[in-house]
N, C-alpha and C positions, 0 to 999 in steps of 0.2 A: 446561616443555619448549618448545624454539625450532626452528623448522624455518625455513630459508631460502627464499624464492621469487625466481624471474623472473631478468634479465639485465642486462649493463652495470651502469648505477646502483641497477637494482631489488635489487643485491645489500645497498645500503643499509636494505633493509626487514625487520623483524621480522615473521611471520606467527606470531601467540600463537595455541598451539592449546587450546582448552577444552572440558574434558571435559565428559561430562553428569553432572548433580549433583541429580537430581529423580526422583522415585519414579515410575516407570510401571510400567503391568501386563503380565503374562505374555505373550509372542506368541509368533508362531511364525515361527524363525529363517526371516530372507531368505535365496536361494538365487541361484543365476546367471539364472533363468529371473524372477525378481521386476525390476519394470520399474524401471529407474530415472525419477528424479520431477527436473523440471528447471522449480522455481519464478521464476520473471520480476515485480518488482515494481515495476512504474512509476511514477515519484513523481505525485501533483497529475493527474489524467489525469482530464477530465469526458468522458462518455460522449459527450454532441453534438457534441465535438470530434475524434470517428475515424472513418475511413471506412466502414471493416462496419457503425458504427450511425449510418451517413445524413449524415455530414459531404461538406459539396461539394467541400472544399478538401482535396489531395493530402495529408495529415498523417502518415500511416501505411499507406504500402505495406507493409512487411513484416508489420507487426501483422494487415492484412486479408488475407495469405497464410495467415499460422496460420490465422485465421477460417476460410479457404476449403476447408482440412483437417482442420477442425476440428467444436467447438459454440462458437458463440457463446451467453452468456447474457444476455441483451437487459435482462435487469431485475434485477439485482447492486447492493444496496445494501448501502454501508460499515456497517459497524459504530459510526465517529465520523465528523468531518470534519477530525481532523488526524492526523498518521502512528503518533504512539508507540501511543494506544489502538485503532485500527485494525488494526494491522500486529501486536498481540501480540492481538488476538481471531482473526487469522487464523491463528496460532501456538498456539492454544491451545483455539479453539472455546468461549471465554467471553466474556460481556461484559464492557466496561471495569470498569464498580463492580467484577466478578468476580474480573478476574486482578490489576488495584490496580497498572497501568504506566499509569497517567495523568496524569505529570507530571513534570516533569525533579526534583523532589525524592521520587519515588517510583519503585519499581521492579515488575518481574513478583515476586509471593508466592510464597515456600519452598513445595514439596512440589506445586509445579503442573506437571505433563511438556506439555512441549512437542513440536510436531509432528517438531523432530529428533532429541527424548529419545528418544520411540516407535519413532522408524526404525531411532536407531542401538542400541537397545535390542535390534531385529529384527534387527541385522547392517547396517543401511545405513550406508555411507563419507558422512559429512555436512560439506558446507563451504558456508560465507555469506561474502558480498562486501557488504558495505553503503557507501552513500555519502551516509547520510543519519544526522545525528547523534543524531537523536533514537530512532533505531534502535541503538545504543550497546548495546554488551555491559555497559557499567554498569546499565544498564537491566532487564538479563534475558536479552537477546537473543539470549546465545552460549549460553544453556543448551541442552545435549547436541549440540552441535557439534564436531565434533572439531576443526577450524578453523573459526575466525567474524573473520575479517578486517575492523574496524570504525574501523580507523585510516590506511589506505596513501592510501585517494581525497583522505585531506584532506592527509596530508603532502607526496602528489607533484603536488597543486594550487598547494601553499606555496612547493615549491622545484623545481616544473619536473621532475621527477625523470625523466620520461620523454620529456622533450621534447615532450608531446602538447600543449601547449597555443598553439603561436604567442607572440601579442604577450599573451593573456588571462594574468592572473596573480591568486594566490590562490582561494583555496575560496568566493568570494564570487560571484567573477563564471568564474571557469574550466568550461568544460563535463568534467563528469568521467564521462561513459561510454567515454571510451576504453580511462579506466586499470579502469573495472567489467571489460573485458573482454580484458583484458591480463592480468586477476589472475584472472577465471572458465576463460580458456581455457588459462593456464599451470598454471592448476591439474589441468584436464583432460588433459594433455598428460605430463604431470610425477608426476602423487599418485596419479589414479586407479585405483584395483586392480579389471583387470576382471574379477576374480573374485568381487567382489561388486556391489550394485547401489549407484547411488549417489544423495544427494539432494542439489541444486547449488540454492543459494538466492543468486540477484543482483540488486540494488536498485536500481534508473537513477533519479537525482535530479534530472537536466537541467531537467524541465517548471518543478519547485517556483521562485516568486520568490526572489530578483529576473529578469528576465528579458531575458537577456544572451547570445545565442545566437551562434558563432562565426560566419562568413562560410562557406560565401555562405546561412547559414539565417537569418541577421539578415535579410536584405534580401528572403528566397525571397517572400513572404505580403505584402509590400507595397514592392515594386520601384521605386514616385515617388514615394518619402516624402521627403518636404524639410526635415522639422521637425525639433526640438531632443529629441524625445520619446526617451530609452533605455532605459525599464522595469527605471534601479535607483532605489535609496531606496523601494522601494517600503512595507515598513515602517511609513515613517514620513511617507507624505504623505498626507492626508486623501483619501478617495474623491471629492468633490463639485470635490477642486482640479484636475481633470481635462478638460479640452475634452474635445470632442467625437471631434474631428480628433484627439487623443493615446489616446484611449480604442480606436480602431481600428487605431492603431499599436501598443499596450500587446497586443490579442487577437493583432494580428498576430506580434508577439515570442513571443507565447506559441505558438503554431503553428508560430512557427519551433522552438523547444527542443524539441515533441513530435519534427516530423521527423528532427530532428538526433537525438536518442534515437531515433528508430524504425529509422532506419539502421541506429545500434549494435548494435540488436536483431537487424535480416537478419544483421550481418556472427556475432555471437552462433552464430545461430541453423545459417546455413549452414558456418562452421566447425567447430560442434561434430557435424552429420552428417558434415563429411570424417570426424572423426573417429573414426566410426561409436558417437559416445554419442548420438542419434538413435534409434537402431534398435530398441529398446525401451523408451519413453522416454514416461510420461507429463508433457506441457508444460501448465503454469499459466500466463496472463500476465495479472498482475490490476494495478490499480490500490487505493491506500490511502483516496482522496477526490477530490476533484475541485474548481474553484476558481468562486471569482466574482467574474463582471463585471458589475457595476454590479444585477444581477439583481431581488433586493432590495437596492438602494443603498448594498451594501459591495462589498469586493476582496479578494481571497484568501480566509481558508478558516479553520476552527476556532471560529467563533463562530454558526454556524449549522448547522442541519440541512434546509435546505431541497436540491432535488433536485440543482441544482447541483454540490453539495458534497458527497452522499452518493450519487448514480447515477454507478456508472462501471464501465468496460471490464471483461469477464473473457473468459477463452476457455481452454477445455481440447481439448488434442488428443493424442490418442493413436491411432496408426497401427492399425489392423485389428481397434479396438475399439468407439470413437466413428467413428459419420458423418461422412462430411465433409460440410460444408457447412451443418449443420442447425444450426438458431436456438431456442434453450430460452427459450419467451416466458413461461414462469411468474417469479414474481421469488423469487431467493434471496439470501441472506446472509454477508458476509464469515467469521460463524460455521461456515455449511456447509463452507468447505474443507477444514481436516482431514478431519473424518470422509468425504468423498470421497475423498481423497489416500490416506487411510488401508486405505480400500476397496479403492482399487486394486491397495494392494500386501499386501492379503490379511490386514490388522493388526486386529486387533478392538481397536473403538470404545471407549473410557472412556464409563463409565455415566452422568459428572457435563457430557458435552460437552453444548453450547445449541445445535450444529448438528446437521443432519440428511445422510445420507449423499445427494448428489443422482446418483449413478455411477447407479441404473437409468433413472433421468428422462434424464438424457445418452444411453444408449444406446440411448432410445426402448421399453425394457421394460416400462413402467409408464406409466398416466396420472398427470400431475403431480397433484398437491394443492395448495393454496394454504395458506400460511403465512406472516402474517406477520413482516417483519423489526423489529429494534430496534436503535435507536440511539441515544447519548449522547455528549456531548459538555460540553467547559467543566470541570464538576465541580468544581476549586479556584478560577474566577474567578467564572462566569455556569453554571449545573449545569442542561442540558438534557437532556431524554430526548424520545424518539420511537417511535410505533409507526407503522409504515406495513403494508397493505395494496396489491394494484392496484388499489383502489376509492378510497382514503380515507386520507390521511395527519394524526394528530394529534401534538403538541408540548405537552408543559407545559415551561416556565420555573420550575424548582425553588426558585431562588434567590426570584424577584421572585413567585413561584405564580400564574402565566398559563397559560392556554391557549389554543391556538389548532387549527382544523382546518381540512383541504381538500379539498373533491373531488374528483380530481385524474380522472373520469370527464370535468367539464366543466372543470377549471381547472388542467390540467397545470402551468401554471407556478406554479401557488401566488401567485396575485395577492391573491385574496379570501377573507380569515379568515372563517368559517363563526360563528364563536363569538363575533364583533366583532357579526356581522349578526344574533345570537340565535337562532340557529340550533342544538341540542342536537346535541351529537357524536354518531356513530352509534353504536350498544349495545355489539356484540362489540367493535368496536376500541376505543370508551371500555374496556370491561372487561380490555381486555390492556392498556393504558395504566395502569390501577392498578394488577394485578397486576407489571407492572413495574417499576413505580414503587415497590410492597413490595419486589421483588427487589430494587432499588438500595440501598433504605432498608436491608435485613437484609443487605446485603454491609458496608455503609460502617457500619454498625453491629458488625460482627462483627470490623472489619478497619477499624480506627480511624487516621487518618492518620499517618503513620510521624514520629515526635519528631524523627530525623535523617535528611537525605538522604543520597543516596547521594553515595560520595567522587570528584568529576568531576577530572580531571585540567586542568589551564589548556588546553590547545588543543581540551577538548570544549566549556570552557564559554567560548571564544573562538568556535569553530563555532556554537555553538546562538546566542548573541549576534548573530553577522553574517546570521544567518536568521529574526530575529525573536521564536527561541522565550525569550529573554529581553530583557526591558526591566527596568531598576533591576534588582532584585536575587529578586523577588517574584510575578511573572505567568505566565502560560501562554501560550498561541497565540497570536497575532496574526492580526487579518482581513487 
């Protein structure tokens, strides 16, 4: 079934609606009075680079409005450090090895519900905007969606379709939050039945390399730049071939894409209260990973797990529920969100999630607990796993069987491997480190690599190409 969206040219666009196809359990039907859930997923977004969490440079005003209404969560770490196994732990409240969307020749595994099988399972109206290919409904992504939109940001990148782009052309270098929100708010304006509640999931890609920010955000972060530096190819040029002077141009580009998406977000944000989807409305805005510069002496993202790359943004707000203004300094997990999200709108938890509900720690009902998060990353190239702590973050290297640890009491930045200096990892976190290390082992053993990939159509596997997530024919992420 085809439904048409949008105006002018946007008559050119097919919106495939997909239904849900995944076994979820019993709830109880959503009602007019159940809040609608308005997920915000910001590509590449590190936490020292937003204003509510201590950035000096102007990046995110709108983001630090939500804050200001909000909870901020100070200590939110990824699940991985690149989108697809990220972005489907937070869809599913399992880890990578778990749900097996770790690689563009693999997808999310039959009979797993997803956070919008659940909803719309309870009566919630669900639609996704993605602008990120690796978020692909080949993927998993549309499942129980009743629209999942994972094609329009790259075709109206392709051919201008909206005029939004100026002189920028193609899905390489075009900034595509305009059209996120041309398809989120037409959607809102147009489909939304306010008779029931709705769960609106939109993806801003801006931040992710290469890093090509329209005017005047190109220029906003570093105003007498004289040089030749334009934060593309980034790819495929070695980390160490960078000056100094390009390397400060390079963060700068990158600060311009947050702004310029942060915008997108006010204008998001504030159009969808005109249209009073607002008013009951819990707002997620999270990040999938976060990037590096030069940190440990790579660039970009997916081939590590240090903090860079796994601490980043969240913020939930919900008017007359959550505090505003209050900062949840416990550290939680890209796993936690479902079963919050889920909380809210009154849905009972699946027994088999790896998150934990944080909705009474947000409303200040409960004293926090500390718990652990886990992360993994690589898996088909470099197979990393991570336990971290607020004390103490450890890393084995699966593949090469390394490890490494950090205090992160005295060594926030992760300068000085602890296990390099002979130094014994600390007991509880080594001990959740094996135990997850079992987990990974009995998922990937249960759930053996798939013989054939999924069937990518030529402009995903042109997409995924121009953004590095393939090289030859055979790889994964790209730093």
């Amino acid at each position: 079934m085809r439904q048409r969206t949008g105006a002018g040219r946007r008559g050119l666009v097919l919106l495939v609606l997909v239904g849900a196809c995944c076994e979820a359990p019993a709830a109880s039907p959503a009602t007019a009075t159940s809040p609608n859930i308005l997920f915000i997923m910001v590509d590449t977004v590190r936490a020292d680079h937003v204003g509510c969490y201590g950035y000096a440079k102007p990046t995110t005003p709108a983001i630090d409005r939500l804050a200001s209404g909000g909870v901020r969560l100070d200590q939110m770490i990824a699940s991985s450090s690149w989108t697809m196994p990220s972005l489907m732990s937070m869809f599913t409240s399992l880890h990578p090895s778990q749900h097996g969307a770790t690689s563009y020749r693999a997808r999310l595994r039959p009979g797993i519900a997803t956070l919008a099988a659940l909803l719309s399972h309870a009566g919630y109206q669900t639609a996704g905007f993605s602008s990120n290919p690796t978020a692909h409904s080949k993927f998993g992504f549309g499942r129980g969606f009743d629209l999942y939109d994972d094609f329009t940001v790259m075709l109206a990148a392709d051919l201008n379709l909206f005029d939004d782009f100026g002189e920028q052309r193609g899905y390489r270098e075009a900034a595509s939050s305009p059209v996120v929100n041309r398809l989120a708010l037409d959607w809102l304006r147009r489909y939304w039945d306010r008779s029931r509640p709705f769960f609106l999931f939109a993806l801003y890609f801006d931040p992710h390399a290469d890093y090509t920010p329209p005017p005047p955000y190109d220029t906003m972060f570093c105003p007498g730049y004289t040089g030749s530096e334009n934060g593309q190819n980034m790819y495929v040029r070695p980390p160490a071939s960078f000056t100094p002077e390009a390397r400060e141009r390079i963060r700068a580009l990158y600060d311009g894409e947050i702004r310029c998406t942060d915008d997108h977000i006010g204008v998001l944000l504030r159009e969808s209260a005109a249209l009073g989807a607002l008013d009951n409305t819990v707002t997620i805005l999270v990040s999938d990973h976060g990037e590096e510069f030069w940190d440990h002496g790579g660039i970009l993202h997916g081939q590590t797990l240090y903090d860079e790359v796994v601490r980043v943004p969240c913020i939930f707000h919900w008017p007359g529920h959550l505090a505003a203004g209050k900062v949840l300094a416990e550290q939680a997990s890209h796993v936690d969100i479902l079963p919050t999200l889920l909380a809210a709108a009154s849905i009972a938890v699946p027994p088999y999630c790896a998150g934990r509900d944080l909705l009474p720690m947000l409303r200040g009902d409960v004293a926090a607990s500390v718990r652990e998060a886990r992360m993994e990353t690589g898996l088909d190239v470099r197979h990393l796993i991570g336990v971290r702590t607020p004390q103490a973050k450890l890393l084995h290297d699966l593949t090469a069987d390394r490890r490494e640890w950090y205090d992160l009491r005295s060594d926030p930045a992760e300068a000085g491997d602890l296990v390099s200096a002979g130094r014994p990892a600390p007991g509880a976190e080594a001990a959740s480190l094996d135990q997850f290390r079992a987990l990974v082992a009995k998922a990937r053993e249960d759930h053996p690599a798939p013989e054939t990939q999924p069937d990518l159509p030529p402009a995903l596997l042109k997409a995924l190409q121009a953004h590095g997530y393939l090289h030859g024919a055979t790889s994964g992420p790209r730093r």
